[in-house]
Backbone as JSON, one array per atom type, in Angstrom:
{
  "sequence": "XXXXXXXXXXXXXXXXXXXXXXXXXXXXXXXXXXXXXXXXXXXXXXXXXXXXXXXXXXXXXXXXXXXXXXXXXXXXXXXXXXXXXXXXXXXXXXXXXXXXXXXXXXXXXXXXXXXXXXXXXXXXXXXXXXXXXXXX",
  "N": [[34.57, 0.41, 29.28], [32.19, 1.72, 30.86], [28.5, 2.09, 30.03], [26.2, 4.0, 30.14], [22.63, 3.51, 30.04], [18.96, 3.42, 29.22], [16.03, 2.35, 30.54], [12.94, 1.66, 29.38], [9.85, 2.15, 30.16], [7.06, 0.4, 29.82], [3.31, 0.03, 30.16], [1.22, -1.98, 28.87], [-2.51, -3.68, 27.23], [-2.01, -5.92, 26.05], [-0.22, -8.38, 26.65], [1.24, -10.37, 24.67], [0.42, -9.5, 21.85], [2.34, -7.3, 22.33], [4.19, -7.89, 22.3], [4.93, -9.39, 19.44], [4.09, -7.35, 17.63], [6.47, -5.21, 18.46], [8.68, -7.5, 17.63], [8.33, -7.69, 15.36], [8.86, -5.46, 14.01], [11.5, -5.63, 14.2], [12.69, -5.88, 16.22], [14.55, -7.36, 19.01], [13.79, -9.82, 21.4], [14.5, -10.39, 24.97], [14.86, -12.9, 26.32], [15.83, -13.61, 29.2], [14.83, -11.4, 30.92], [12.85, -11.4, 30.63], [9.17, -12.42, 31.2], [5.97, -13.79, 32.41], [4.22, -11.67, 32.37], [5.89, -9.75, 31.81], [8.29, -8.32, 29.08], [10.99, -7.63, 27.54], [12.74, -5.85, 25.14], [14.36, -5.51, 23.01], [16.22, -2.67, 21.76], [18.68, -1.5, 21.11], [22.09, -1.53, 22.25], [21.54, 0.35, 24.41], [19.41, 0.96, 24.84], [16.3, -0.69, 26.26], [13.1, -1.22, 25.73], [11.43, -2.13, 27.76], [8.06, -3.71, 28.35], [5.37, -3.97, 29.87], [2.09, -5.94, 31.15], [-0.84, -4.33, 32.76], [-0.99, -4.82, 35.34], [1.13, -5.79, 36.38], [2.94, -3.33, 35.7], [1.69, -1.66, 37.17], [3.01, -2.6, 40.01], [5.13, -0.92, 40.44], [3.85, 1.96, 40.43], [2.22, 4.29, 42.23], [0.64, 5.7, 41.51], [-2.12, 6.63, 39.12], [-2.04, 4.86, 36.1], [-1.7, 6.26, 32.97], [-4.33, 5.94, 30.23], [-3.32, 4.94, 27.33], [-4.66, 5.34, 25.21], [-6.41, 7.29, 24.84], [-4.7, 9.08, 26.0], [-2.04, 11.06, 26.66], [1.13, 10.22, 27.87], [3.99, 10.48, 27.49], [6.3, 10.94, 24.93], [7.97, 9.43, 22.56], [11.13, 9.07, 21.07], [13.07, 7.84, 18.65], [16.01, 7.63, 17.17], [17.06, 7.4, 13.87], [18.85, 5.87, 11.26], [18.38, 7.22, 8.62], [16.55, 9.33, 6.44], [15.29, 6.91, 4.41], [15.42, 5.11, 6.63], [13.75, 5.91, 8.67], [11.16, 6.3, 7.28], [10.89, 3.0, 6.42], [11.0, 2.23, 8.87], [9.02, 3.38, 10.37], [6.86, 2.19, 8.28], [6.83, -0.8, 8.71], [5.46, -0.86, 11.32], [3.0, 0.0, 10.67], [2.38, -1.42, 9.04], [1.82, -3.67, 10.66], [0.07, -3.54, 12.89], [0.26, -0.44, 13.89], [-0.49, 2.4, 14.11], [-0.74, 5.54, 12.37], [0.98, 8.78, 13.67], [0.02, 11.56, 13.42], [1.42, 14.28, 10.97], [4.16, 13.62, 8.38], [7.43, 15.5, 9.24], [9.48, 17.78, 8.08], [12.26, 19.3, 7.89], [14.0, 20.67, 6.2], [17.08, 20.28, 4.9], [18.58, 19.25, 7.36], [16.8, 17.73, 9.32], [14.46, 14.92, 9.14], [11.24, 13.28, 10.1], [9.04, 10.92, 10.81], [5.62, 9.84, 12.76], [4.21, 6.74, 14.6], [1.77, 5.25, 16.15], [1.65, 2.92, 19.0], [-0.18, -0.64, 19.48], [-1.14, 0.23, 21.52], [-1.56, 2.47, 22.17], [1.01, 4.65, 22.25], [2.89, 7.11, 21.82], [5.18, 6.85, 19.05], [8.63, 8.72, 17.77], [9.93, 8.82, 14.75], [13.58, 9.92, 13.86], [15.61, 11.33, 11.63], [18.74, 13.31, 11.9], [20.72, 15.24, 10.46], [24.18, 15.05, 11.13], [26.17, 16.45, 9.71], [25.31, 19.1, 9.52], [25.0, 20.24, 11.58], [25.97, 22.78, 13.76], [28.93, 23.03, 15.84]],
  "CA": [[34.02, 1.67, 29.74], [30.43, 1.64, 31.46], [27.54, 2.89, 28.98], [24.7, 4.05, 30.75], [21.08, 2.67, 29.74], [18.33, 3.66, 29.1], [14.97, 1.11, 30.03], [11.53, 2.82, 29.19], [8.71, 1.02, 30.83], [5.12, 1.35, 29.39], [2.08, -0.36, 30.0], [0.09, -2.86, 27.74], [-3.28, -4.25, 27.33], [-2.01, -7.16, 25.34], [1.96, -8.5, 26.41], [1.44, -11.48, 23.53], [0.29, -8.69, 21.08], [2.87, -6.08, 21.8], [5.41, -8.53, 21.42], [4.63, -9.49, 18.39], [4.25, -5.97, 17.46], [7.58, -4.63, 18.67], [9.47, -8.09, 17.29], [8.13, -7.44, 13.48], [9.91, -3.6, 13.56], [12.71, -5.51, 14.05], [14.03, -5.5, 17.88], [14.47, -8.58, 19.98], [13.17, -9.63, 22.54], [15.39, -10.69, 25.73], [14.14, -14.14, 26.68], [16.67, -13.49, 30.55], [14.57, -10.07, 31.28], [11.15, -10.94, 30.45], [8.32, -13.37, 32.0], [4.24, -13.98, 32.05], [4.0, -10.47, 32.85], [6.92, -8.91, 31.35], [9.17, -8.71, 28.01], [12.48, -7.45, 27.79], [12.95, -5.81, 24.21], [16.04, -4.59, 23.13], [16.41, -1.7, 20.8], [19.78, -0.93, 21.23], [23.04, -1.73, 22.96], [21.94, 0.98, 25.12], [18.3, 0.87, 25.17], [15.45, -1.74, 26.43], [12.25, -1.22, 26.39], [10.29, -2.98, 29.05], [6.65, -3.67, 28.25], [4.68, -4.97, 31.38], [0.94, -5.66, 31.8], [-1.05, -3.06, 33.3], [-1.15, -5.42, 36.55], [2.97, -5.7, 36.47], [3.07, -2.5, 35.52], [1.23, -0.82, 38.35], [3.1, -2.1, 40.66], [5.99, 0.3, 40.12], [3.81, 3.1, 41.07], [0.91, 4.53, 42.86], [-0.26, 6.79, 40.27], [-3.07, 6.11, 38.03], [-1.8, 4.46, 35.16], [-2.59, 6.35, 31.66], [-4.37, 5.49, 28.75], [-2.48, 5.9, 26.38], [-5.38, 5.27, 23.8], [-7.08, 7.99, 25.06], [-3.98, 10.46, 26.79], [-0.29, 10.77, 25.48], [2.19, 10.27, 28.69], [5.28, 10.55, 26.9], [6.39, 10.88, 23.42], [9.34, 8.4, 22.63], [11.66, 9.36, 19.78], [13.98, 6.93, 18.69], [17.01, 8.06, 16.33], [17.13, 6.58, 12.97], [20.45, 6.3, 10.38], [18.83, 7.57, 7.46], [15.48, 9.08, 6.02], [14.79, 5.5, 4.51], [15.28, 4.26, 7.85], [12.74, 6.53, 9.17], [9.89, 5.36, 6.57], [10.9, 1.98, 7.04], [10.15, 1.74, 10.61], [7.07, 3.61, 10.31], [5.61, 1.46, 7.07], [6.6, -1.9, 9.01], [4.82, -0.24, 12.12], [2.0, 0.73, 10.4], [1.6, -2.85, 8.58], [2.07, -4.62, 12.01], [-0.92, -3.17, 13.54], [0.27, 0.29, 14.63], [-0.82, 3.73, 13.3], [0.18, 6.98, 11.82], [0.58, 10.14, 14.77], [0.52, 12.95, 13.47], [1.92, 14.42, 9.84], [5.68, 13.78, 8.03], [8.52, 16.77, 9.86], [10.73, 18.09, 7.33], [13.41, 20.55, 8.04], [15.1, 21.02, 4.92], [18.32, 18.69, 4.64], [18.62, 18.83, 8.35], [16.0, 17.03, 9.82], [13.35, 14.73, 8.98], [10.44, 12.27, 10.94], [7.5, 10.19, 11.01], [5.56, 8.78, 13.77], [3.58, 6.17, 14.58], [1.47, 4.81, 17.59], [1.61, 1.41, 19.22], [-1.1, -1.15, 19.49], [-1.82, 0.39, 22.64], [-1.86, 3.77, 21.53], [1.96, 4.87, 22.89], [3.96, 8.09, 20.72], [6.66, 7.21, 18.99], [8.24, 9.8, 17.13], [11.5, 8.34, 14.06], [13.91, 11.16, 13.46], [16.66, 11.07, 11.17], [18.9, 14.18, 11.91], [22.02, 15.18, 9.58], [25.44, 15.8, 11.62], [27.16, 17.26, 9.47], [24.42, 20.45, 9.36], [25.09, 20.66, 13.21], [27.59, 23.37, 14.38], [29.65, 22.68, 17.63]],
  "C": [[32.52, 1.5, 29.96], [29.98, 2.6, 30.33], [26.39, 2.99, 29.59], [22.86, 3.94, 29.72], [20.28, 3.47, 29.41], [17.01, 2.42, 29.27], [13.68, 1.97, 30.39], [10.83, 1.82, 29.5], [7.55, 1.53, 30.03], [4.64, -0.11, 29.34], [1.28, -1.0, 28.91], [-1.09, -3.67, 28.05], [-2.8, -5.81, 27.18], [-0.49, -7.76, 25.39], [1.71, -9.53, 25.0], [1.45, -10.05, 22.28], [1.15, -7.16, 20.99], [4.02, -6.87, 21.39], [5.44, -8.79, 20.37], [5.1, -7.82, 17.39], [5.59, -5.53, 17.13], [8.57, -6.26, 17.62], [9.31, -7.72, 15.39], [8.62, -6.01, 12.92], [11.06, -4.8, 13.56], [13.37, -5.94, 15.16], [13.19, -7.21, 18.35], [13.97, -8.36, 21.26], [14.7, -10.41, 23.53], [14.91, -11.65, 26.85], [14.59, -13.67, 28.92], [15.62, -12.41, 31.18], [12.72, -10.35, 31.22], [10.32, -12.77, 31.36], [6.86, -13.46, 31.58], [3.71, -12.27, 32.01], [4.65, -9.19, 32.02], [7.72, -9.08, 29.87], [9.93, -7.33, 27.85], [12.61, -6.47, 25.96], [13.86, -4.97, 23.89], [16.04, -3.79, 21.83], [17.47, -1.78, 20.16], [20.93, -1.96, 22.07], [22.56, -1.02, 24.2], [20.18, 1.56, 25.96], [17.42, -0.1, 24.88], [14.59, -0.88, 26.59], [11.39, -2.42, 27.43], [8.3, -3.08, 29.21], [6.15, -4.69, 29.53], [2.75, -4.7, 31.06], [0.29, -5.06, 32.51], [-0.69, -3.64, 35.03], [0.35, -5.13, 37.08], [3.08, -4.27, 36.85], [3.09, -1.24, 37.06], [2.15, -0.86, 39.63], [4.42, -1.78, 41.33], [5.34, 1.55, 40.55], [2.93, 3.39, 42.23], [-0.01, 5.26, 42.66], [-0.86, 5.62, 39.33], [-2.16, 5.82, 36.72], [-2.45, 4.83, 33.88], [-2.93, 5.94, 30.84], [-4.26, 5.84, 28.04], [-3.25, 5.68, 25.14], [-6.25, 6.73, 23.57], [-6.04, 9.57, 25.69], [-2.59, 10.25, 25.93], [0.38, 10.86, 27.38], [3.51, 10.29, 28.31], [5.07, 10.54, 24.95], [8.19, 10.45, 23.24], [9.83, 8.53, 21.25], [12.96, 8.74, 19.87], [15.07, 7.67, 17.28], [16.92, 6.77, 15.17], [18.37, 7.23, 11.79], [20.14, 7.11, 9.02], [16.79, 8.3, 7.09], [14.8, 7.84, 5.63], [14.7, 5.23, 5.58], [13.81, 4.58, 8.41], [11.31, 5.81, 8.37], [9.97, 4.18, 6.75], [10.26, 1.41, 7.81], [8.91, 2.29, 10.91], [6.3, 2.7, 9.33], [5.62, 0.0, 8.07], [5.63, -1.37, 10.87], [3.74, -0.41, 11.8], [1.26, -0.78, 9.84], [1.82, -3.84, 9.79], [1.16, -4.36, 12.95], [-0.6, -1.29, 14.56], [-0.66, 1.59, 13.67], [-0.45, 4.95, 13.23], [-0.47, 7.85, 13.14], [1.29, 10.91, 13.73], [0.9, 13.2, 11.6], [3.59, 14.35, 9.53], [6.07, 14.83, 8.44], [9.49, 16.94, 8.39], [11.44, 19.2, 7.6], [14.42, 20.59, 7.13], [15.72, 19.64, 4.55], [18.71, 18.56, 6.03], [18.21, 17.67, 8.79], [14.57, 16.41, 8.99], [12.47, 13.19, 9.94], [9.25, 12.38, 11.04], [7.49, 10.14, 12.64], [4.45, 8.16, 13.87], [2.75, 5.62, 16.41], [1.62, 3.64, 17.84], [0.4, 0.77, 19.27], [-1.5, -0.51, 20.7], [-2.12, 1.95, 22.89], [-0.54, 5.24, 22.01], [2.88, 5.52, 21.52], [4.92, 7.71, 20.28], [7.48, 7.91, 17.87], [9.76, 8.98, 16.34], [11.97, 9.77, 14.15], [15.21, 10.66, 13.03], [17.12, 12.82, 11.04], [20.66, 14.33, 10.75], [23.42, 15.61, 10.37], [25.95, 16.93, 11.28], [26.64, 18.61, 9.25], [24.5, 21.12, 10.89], [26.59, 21.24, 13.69], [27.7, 23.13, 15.72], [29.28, 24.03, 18.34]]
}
């Protein structure tokens, strides 16, 4: 059965230094997908991100390219299995060169999430939500 994708592109000063970055959370990289320019990093089964050099990057559009040290263009919230999970991936984040956005979310026993920025200064928001608190 086809599973549709998800591949998030964003912009980096530094491809050696986000790789790095992104491989010490945890996620692979995808040697087939990536290049001098490009790296491939796989989250998921179902989501890649795609980090490109601003040069790469650009030319995908024809819009100014934000800085995201200085602007927010998105805010990227990744699902996580468990509160631990959530701290987790923010503490190894945080000791890998990224930094804290923003204050801990708590919603009771529902919901809870960190987030952290990237070396390049890119939202990303954990959230560990509870099913079984979710009516149909």
């Amino acid at each position: 059965m086809y599973q549709q994708m998800i591949f998030v592109n964003l912009a980096v000063n530094d491809l050696e230094a986000s790789k790095k970055f992104f491989t010490e959370l945890g996620f692979a990289l995808n040697k087939q997908f990536s290049d001098d320019s490009t790296a491939s990093v796989v989250i998921s089964d179902t989501i890649v991100l795609m980090i490109m050099k601003k040069e790469r990057f650009g030319q995908f559009t024809k819009k100014q390219i934000a800085d995201s040290s200085q602007t927010v263009e998105t805010l990227l919230a990744l699902s996580a299995e468990s509160r631990e999970k959530v701290d987790e991936l923010v503490e190894k984040a945080i000791a890998s060169g990224g930094a804290p956005a923003g204050e801990t979310q708590e919603q009771g026993d529902f919901m809870y999430g960190r987030a952290f920025f990237d070396p390049d200064g890119h939202h990303f928001e954990v959230v560990w939500m509870d099913p079984s608190v979710v009516e149909d």
